[in-house]
C-alpha positions in Angstrom: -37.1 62.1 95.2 -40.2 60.8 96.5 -42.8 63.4 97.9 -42.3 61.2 101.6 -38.5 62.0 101.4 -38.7 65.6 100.5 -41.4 66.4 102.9 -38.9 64.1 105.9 -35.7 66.1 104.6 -37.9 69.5 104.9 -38.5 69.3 108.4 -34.8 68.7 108.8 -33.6 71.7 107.2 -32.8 75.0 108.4 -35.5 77.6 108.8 -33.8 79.5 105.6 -33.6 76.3 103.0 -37.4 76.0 103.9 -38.1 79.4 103.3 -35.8 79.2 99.9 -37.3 75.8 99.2 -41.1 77.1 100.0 -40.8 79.9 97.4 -38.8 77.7 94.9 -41.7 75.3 94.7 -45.0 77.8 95.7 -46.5 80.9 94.3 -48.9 80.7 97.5 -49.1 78.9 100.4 -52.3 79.4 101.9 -52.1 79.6 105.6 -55.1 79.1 108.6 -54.0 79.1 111.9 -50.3 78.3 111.7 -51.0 75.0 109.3 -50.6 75.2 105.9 -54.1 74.5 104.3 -53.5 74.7 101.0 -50.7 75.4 98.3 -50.4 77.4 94.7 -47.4 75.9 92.6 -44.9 78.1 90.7 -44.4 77.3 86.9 -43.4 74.6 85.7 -44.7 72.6 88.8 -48.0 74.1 88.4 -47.9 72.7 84.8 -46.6 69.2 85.9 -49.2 68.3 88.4 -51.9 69.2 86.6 -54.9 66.7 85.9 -55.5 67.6 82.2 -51.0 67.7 81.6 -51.0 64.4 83.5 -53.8 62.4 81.6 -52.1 63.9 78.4 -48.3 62.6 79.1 -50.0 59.1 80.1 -52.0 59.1 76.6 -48.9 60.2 74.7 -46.8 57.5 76.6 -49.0 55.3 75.9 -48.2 56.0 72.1 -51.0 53.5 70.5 -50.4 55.7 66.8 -48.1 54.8 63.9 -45.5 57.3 62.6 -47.9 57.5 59.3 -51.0 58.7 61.7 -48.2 61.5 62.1 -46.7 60.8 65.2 -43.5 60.2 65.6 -40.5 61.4 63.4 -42.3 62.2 59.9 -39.2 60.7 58.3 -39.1 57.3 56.6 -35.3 56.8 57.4 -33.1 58.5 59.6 -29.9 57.1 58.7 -29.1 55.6 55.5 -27.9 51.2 55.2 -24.3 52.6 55.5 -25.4 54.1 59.1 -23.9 57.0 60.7 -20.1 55.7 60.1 -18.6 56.2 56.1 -18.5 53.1 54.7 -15.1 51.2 54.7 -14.1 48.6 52.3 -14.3 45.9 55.6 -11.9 45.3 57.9 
């Protein structure tokens, strides 16, 4: 869900799914005359949007190593030139 969604479908809901929503999603909201100025995110969203977790998912997405630079599985072969099926005299 896109952050313009959630935010349009939070305005719609009751004043209890906010509050449920609100401490689902925030440790902290930091309030200054009745607008919300700032937020602290529970775990794991505090985690997810952070600048160092987010630079590391795109460099590991980007995946630019070779299994032998060790990433990756550190097996050679996973399943064997039969596959994962017994082998059958043909069909």
């Amino acid at each position: 869900m896109s952050r313009k969604r959630f935010l349009s479908s939070s305005r719609q809901a009751s004043p209890g799914t906010r509050r449920l929503s609100n401490q689902f999603f925030f440790d902290k909201l930091l309030v200054k005359e009745d607008k919300v100025v700032g937020a602290i995110h529970a775990e794991p969203f505090s985690t997810l949007l952070a600048e160092e977790f987010i630079k590391c998912m795109r460099r590991n997405a980007a995946n630019p190593g070779r299994v032998s630079l060790g990433r990756g599985s550190r097996m050679t072969v996973l399943v064997g030139r039969a596959g994962l099926e017994p082998a059958t005299g043909g069909l």
